[in-house]
GUDREN-927874 format. One record per residue (C-alpha): x, y, z. Coordinates in steps of 0.02 Angstrom, whole numbers, padded with zeros to 5 digits, always signed. Layout:
N
XYZ
...
END
This chain:
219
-00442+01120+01628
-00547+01197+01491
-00718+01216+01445
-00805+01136+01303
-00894+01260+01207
-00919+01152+01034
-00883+00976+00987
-00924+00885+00821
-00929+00710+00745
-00883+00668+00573
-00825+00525+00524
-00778+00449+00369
-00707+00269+00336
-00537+00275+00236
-00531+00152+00089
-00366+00158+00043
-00218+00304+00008
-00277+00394-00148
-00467+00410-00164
-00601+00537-00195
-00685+00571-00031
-00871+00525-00054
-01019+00672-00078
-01090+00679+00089
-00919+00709+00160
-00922+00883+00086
-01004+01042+00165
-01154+01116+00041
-01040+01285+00091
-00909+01364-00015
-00722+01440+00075
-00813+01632+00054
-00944+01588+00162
-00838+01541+00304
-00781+01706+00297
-00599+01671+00218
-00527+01809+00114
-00500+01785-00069
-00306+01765-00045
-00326+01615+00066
-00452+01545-00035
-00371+01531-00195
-00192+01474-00108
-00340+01323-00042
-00412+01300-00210
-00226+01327-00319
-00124+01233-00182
-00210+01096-00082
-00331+01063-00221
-00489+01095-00105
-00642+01148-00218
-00749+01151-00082
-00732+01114+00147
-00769+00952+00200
-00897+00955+00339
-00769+00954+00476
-00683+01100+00383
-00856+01216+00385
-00900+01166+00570
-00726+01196+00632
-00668+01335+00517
-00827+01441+00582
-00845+01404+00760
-00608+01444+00801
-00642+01617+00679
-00789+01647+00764
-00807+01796+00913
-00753+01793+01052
-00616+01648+01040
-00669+01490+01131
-00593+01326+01147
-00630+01189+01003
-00653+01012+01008
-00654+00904+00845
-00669+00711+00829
-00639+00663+00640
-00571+00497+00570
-00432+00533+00435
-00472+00571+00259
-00617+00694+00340
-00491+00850+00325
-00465+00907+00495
-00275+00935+00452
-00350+01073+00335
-00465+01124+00448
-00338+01183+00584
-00219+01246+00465
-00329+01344+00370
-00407+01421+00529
-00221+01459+00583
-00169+01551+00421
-00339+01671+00436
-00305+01727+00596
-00110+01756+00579
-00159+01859+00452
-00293+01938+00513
-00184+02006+00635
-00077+02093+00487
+00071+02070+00609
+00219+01974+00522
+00345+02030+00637
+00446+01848+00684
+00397+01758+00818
+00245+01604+00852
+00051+01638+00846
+00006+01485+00828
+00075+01325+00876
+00022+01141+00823
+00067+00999+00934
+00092+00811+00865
+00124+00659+00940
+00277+00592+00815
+00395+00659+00706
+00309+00567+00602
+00164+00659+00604
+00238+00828+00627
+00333+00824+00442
+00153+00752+00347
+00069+00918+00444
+00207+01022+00402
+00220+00966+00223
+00030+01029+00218
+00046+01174+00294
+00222+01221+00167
+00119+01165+00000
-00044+01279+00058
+00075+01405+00098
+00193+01386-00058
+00144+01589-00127
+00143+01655+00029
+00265+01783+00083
+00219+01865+00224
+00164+01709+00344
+00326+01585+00393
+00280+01390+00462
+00439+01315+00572
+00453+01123+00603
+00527+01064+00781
+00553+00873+00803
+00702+00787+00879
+00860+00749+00782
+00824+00922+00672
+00977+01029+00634
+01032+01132+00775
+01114+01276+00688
+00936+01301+00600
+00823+01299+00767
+00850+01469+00794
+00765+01547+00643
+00625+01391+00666
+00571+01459+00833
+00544+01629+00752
+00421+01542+00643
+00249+01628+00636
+00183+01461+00626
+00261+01308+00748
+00227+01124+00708
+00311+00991+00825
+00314+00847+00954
+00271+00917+01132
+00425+00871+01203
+00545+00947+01094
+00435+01136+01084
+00420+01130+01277
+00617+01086+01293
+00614+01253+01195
+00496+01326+01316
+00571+01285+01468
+00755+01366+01399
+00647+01526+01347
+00692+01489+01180
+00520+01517+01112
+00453+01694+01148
+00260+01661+01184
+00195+01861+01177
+00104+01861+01004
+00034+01676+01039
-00148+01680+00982
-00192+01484+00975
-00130+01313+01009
-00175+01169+00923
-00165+00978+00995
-00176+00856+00828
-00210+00685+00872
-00253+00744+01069
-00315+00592+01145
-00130+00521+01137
-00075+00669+01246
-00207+00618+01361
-00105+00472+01408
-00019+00425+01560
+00156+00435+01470
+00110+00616+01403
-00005+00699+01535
+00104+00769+01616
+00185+00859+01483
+00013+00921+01413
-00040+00986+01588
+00142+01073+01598
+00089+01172+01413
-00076+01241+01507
+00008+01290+01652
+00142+01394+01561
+00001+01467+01452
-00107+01483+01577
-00124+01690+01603
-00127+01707+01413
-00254+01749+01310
-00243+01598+01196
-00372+01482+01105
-00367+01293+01105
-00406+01179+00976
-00406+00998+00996
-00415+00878+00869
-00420+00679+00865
-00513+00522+00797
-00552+00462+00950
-00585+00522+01128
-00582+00413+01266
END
């Protein structure tokens, strides 16, 4: 379905819900050198609290920015940062695009609800001073009348169901769509879910998007 141009391996035992991250989970690198502008970099630093990438964060950061697009592959345990990673790459390359017409670039499958509003609330709080960039959240039982003005949403987090619903009723308009993003992938790799994730590839498949793919385990 894809070819695997990069995959990486960090992994870091959680030890509990508030904790600082040990030493040798963070990169040596600083944001500038993984070629984020200064903007982004202080919205990291001022709203997520991110002094300096976590390994994950360099390796995956570099390798989706990097030229020509290719598709990414990430296994990291939580507490590594991969949420950041993927959200940070997504930011850059909306705006590198210095398009901010409405409408998707990037869109971030989850698994749950669940897990859609924690990557949503991450994506909001890096994005809190930004107001050029827009981030939409699509999960079941959301408010209808507001859908709408979600779906033009430069960035799209939600379960795969409920964006391909969208999808199949040409609700979402796919032209500007840059990347897509699969958080917590192996569970769409499941019998229940694969053929929903083989139905997103096949409608994307004559556009020029990236894939990322992120999980803590791949089986």
């Amino acid at each position: 379905m894809w070819e695997l141009e990069e995959e990486i391996n960090v992994v870091h035992e959680e030890e509990g819900k508030k904790f600082r991250p040990p030493e040798e989970l963070f990169s040596k690198k600083n944001w500038g050198e993984l070629g984020l502008d200064q903007a982004l970099q202080y919205q990291i630093l001022k709203n997520l609290g991110f002094e300096r990438p976590s390994k994950i964060q360099t390796i995956a950061i570099q390798s989706i920015l990097s030229q020509p697009p290719k598709t990414f592959i990430g296994q990291a345990q939580s507490g590594s940062g991969k949420t950041g990673a993927f959200l940070i790459s997504a930011i850059h390359k909306i705006r590198q695009t210095n398009d901010f017409t409405p409408g998707p670039k990037v869109i971030c499958y989850v698994p749950t609800r669940e897990l859609a509003r924690q990557v949503f609330y991450v994506a909001e709080k890096l994005l809190k001073d930004e107001t050029n960039i827009t981030c939409g959240l699509i999960i079941p039982s959301d408010d209808k009348n507001d859908k709408i003005l979600k779906t033009e949403s430069h960035l799209l987090i939600g379960t795969l169901g409920k964006l391909h619903g969208l999808f199949d009723r040409k609700k979402i308009n796919t032209s500007k769509l840059l990347m897509v993003i699969f958080d917590e992938a192996d569970f769409f790799f499941s019998l229940q879910e694969e053929a929903f994730f083989k139905r997103v590839f096949d409608f994307l498949k004559n556009r020029p998007v990236q894939y990322c793919l992120f999980s803590a385990t791949f089986n």
